[in-house]
N, C-alpha and C positions, 0 to 999 in steps of 0.2 A: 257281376258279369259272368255268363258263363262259359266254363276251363273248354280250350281248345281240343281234342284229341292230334293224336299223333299222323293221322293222315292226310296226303295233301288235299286229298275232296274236304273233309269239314274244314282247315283252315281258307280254302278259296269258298265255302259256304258262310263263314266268320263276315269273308272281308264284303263280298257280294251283297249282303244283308246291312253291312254297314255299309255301301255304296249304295244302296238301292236309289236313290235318288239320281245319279251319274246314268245316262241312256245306256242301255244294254252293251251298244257295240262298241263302246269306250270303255265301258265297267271290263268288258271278259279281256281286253287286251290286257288294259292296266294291271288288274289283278294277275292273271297270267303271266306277265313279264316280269312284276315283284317278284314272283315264288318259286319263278325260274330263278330271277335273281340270284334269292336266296339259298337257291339249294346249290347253284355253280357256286357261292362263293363257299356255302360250309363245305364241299365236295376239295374246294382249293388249297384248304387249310391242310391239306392230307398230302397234295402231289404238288404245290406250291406252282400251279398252274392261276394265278392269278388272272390274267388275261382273259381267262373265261367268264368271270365275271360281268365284263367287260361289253361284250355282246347280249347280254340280259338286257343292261342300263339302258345300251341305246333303243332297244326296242321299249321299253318302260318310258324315258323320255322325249320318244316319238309318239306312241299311244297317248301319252299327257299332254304333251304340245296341242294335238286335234283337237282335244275335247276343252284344252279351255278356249281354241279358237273357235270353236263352235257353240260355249257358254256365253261369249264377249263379245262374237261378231254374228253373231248366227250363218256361222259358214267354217267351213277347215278343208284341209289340204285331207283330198281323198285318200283314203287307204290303199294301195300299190302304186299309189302316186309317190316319189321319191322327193323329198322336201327340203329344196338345193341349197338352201344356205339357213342352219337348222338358226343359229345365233342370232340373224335379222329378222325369222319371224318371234326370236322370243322378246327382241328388241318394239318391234311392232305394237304385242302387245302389253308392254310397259307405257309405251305413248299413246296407249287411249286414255279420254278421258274419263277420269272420275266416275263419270255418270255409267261408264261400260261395267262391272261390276264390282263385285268384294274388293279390296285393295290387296290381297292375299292372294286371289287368283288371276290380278293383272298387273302385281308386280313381284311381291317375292317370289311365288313358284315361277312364274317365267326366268326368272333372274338365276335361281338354282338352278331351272334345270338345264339353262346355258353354260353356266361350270360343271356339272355334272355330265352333258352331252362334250365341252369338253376336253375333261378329264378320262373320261371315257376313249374318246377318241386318241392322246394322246399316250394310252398306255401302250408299253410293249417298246416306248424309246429307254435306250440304254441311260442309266445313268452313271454315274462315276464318283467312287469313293463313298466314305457312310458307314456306319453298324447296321445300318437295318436295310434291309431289301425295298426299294423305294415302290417299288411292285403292291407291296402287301400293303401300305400304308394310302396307297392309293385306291386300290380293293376296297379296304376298310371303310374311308371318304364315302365311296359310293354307295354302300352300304348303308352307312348314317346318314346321308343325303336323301337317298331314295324313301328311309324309314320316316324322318321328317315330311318328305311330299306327301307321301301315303297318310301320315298322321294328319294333316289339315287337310285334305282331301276329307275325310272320314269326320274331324271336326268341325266342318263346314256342312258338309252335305247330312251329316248323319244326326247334329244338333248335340255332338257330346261335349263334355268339357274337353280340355286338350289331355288331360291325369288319363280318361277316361279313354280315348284315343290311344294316347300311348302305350295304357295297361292294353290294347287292343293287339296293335301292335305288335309289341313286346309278347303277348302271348303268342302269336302266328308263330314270330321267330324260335320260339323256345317251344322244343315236343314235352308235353304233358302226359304222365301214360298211371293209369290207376294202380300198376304195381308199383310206384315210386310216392312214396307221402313226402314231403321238405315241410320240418316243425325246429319251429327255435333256431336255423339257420342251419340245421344238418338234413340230409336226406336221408331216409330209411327203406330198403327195399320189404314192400308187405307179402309177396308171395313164398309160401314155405316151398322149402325141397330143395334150392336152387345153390350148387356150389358155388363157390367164391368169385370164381372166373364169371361165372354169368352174373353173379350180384354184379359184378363192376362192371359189365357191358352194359346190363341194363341204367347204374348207374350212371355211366359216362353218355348213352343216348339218347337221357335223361338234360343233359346239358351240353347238346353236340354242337351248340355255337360257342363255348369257350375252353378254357384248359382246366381241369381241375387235378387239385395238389395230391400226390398220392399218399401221402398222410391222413387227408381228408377222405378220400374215397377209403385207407385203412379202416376209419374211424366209423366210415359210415357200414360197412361190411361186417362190423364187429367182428374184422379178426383177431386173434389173440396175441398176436407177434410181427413186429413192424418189419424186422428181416428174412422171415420165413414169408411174408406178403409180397414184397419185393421180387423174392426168387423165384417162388410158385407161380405166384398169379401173372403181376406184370410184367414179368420181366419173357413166361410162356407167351402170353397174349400178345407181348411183343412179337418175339422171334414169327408167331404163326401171324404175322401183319392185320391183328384184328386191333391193334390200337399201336399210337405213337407213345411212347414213353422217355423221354427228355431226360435220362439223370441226372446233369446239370443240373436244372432248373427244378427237376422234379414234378412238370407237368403232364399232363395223361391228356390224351385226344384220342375219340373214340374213330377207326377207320371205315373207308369203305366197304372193305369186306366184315369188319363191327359190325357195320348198320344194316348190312345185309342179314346177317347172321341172325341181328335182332330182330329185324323187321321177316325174315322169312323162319324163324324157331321160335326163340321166346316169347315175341310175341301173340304167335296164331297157336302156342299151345296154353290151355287153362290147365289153370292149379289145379 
């Protein structure tokens, strides 16, 4: 299959190609609402603005609702048309029959995306008590949810296996970039010249959907001192808010102004 780049045109060129089957005006919503999705919630992980997410989904679950009521019934709820009781029409089409089409797109995705619509809806209620932020867990949900719809959307329409799909997927969500190789389960940054602080940006942009361990990212930087790494690198990179650094936990999140940084220097200059 081939490696995604790190910008949103080729990942919305990725999924489009694998949608191509899906009618135009349903593909560019769907797709669009995903990668919205996607970018609100890795964007949340930083200001803990979960709720933004939020408003992705429901446009992602509205654009999917239409187009499978217009796969199943030859007809859908117009677009600026407001679709007053989102839960009855996914109920609707659960109660076609058999013969209306895939069992996959007349009853599990509808079925998702009625707890995902909502889920969606109901974030931003206070909850009470807990270790974890009931916010983020809910974030999370929709995220894996939505990756799921997407992923048999794609395995449906596009004729792949589901491995296939997913690796599809899973690429979109993860930036790929040719100065980063991952062999034998480490990453190695390939570009020469580049001091330690920008190895670990590029690193850390390299996997801006999760946390990586700063041992690890030591390890992969090949610097020579795990406490002189700590002071220098991340712990500067912190203080200047280009990344979150956890001492605690010892996990590293690359920031918004990171990603900025990466995407407007590192990356538009050549070695």
């Amino acid at each position: 299959m081939q490696m995604l780049s790190t910008n949103t045109g080729s990942r919305e060129a990725a999924l489009t190609a694998a949608l191509a089957a899906v009618p135009d005006r349903f593909r560019k919503r769907i797709v669009a609402a995903y990668l919205e999705l996607r970018k609100r919630y890795a964007e949340a992980r930083y200001d803990l603005a979960w709720d933004t997410s939020g408003l992705s989904a429901g446009k992602f679950c509205e654009a999917t609702l239409r187009f499978l009521q217009q796969q199943l019934t030859g007809g859908s709820t117009p677009f600026g048309q407001h679709i007053p009781n989102f839960a009855d029409e996914c109920r609707k089409l659960v109660a076609l029959p058999r013969t209306a089409g895939h069992e996959t797109l007349r009853v599990i995705i509808p079925r998702a995306l009625g707890f995902l619509y909502t889920l969606r809806g109901k974030r931003g209620i206070g909850h009470v008590g807990g270790d974890v932020e009931p916010n983020r867990i809910d974030a999370e949900t929709v995220v894996r949810v939505s990756d799921w719809i997407l992923c048999e959307l794609i395995r449906i329409f596009h004729k792949l296996s589901l491995e296939e799909a997913q690796a599809l997927v899973d690429a979109v969500a993860q930036r790929t970039i040719p100065d980063v190789w991952e062999v034998a389960g480490r990453r190695r940054v390939l570009r020469q010249g580049l001091n330690y602080q920008e190895k670990t940006l590029l690193l850390l942009y390299s996997s801006a959907d999760s946390a990586v361990l700063a041992e690890d990212l030591f390890a992969w930087t090949d610097h020579s001192n795990f406490t002189l790494y700590k002071r220098d690198v991340l712990a500067k990179l912190h203080r200047n808010r280009l990344i979150e650094y956890d001492r605690e936990s010892a996990a590293v999140y690359i920031s918004p102004l990171g990603t900025q940084q990466v995407e407007g220097g590192l990356l538009s200059v050549k070695a």
